[in-house]
C-alpha positions as CSV (number, residue, x, y, z in Angstrom):
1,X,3.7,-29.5,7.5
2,X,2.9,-28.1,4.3
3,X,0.1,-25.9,4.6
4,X,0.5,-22.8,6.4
5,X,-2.6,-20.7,7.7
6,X,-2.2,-16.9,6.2
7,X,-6.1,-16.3,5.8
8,X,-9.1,-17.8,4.4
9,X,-7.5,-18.9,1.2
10,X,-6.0,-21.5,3.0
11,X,-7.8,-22.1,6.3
12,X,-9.4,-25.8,4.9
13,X,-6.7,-26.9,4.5
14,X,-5.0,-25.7,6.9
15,X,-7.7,-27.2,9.6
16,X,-7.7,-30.3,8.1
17,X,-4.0,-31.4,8.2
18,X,-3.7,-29.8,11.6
19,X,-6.3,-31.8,12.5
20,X,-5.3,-35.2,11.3
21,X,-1.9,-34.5,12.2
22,X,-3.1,-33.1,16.5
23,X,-5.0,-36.3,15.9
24,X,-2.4,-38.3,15.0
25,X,-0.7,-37.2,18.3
26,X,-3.5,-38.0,20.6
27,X,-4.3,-35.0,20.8
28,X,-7.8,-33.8,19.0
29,X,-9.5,-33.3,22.1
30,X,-7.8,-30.0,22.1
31,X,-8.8,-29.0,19.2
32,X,-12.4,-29.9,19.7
33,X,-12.8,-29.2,23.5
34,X,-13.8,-32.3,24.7
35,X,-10.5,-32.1,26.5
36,X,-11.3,-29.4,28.8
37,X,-8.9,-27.8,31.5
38,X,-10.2,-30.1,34.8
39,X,-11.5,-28.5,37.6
40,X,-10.3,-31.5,39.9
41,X,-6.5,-31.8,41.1
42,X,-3.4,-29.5,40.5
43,X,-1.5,-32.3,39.1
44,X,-4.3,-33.0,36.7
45,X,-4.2,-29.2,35.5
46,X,-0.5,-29.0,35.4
47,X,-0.4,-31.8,32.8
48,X,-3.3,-30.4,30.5
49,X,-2.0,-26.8,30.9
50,X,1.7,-28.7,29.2
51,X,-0.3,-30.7,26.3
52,X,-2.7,-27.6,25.9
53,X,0.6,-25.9,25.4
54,X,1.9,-28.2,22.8
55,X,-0.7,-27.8,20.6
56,X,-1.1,-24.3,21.3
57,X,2.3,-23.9,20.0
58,X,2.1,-26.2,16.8
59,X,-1.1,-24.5,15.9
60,X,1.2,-20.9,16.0
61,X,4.1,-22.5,14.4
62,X,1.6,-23.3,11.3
63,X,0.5,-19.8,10.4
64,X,2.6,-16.9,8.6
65,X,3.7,-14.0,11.0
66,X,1.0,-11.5,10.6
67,X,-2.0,-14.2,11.8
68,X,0.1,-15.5,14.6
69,X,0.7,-12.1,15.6
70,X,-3.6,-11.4,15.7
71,X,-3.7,-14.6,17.3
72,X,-1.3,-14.8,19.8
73,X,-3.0,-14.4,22.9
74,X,-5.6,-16.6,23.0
75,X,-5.3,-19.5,26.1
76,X,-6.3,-22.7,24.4
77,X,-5.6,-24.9,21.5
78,X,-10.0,-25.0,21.2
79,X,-9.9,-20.8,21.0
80,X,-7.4,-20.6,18.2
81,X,-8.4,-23.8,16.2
82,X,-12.0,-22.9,16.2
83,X,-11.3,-19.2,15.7
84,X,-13.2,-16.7,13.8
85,X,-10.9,-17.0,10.7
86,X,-13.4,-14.2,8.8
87,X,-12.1,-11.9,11.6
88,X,-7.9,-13.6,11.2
89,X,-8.5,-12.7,7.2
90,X,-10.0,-9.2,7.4
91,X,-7.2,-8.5,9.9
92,X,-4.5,-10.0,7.7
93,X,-6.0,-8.2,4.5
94,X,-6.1,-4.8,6.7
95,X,-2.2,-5.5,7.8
96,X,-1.4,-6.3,4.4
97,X,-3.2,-2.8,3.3
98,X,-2.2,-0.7,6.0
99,X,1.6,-2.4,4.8
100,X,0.7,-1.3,1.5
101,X,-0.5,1.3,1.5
102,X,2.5,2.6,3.8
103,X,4.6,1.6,1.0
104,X,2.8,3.9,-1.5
105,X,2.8,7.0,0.3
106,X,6.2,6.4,0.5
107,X,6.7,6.1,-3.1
108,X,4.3,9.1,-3.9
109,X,7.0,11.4,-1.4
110,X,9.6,9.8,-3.5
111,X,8.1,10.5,-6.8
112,X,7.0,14.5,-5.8
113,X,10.3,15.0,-3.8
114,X,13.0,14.4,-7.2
115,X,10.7,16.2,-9.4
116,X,12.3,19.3,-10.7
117,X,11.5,22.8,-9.4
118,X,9.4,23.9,-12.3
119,X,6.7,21.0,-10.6
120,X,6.8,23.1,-7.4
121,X,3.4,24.7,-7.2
122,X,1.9,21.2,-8.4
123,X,3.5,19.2,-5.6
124,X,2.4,21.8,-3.2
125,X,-1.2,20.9,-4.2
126,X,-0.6,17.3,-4.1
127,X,0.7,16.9,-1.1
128,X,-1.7,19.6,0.8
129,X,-4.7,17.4,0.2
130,X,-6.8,16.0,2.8
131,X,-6.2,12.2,1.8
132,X,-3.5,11.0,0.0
133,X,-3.2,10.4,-3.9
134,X,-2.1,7.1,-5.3
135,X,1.2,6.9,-7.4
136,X,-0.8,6.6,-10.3
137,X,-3.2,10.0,-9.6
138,X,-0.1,11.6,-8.9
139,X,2.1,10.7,-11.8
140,X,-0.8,11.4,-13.9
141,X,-1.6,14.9,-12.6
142,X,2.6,15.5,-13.1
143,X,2.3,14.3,-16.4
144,X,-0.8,17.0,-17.3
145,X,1.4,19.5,-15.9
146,X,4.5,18.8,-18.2
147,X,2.5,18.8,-21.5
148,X,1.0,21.9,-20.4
149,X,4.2,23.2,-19.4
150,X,5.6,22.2,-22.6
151,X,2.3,23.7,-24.8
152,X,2.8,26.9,-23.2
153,X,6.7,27.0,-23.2
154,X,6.2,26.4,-27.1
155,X,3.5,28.6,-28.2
156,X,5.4,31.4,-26.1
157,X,8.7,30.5,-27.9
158,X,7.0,30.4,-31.9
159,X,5.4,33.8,-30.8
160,X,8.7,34.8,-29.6
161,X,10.2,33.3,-32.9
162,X,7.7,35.1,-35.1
163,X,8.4,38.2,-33.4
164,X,11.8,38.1,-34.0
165,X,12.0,36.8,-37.3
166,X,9.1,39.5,-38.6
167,X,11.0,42.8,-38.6
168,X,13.6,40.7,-41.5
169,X,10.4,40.1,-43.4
170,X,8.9,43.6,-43.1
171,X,11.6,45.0,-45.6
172,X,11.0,48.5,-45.8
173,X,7.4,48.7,-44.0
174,X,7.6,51.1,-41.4
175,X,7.0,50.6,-37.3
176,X,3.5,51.1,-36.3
177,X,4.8,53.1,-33.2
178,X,7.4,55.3,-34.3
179,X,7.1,55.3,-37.9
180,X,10.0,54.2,-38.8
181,X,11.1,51.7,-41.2
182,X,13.1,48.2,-41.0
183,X,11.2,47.0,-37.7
184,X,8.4,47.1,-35.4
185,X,7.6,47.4,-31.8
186,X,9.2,44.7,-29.6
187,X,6.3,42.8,-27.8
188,X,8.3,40.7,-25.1
């Protein structure tokens, strides 16, 4: 079989070659409930508890992991066939969230735990928030910081730089603070 069930996407297809195929076996009363568990003799329950069982188990064997798994437990072929399969999908799609968005966290710890100490007080913010930041928020916050960082670090160092460099230009002009000539008063 071709067509497995992992949510809505697939489900028509999915319910129609399962059908034609439980049909194809003898079987579509399963699927449809016209063969219902008798209420008569043990023998006769025995042998639609093994067919019921059959089906039941080709049905599972049709579907990926995660909608087998949300599936598993119900009795009859009937149940699962003619299952909610806007309930399978929103489960599945929650799974498949929950799975992902497991995954980012993970990466977001990744990403603020090899950042280099100057980050510190920034990853402290990050990761004190009530809900978590996506990769994206958190790269982009990271990335603010840097060029902040960076516009700081190098206005500080060309003030520092034109400090230094301004007593060689000054010649003979005397220091503002102690009057004497060939510098002026150190600001750092």
């Amino acid at each position: 079989m071709a067509v497995k069930l992992d949510g809505l996407a697939t489900s028509l297809q999915w319910k129609r070659s399962t059908c034609l195929l439980v049909q194809g076996r003898g079987f579509k009363g399963y699927l449809t409930d016209t063969k219902r568990k008798p209420a008569t003799s043990e023998q006769d329950v025995a042998q639609w508890r093994i067919e019921n069982s059959v089906v039941l188990m080709f049905l599972l064997n049709t579907m990926i992991q995660s909608v087998t798994k949300s599936v598993q437990l119900l009795e009859t072929a009937h149940e699962l066939y003619q299952g909610n399969l806007f309930v399978m999908e929103y489960a599945t799609k929650l799974k498949r969230l929950w799975s992902e968005k497991h995954l980012e966290e993970e990466r977001v710890q990744d990403f603020l735990c090899g950042l280099n100490p100057e980050f510190e007080s920034v990853r402290v913010q990050l990761l004190a928030k009530d809900t978590s930041p996506s990769l994206g928020q958190v790269f982009s916050t990271i990335l603010s910081e840097e060029i902040r960082q960076r516009g700081t670090f190098e206005s500080s160092s060309s003030i520092r730089s034109a400090l230094t460099v301004q007593p060689q230009q000054l010649g003979e002009k005397a220091c503002f603070h102690c009057k004497k000539s060939g510098h002026t008063k150190a600001f750092y």
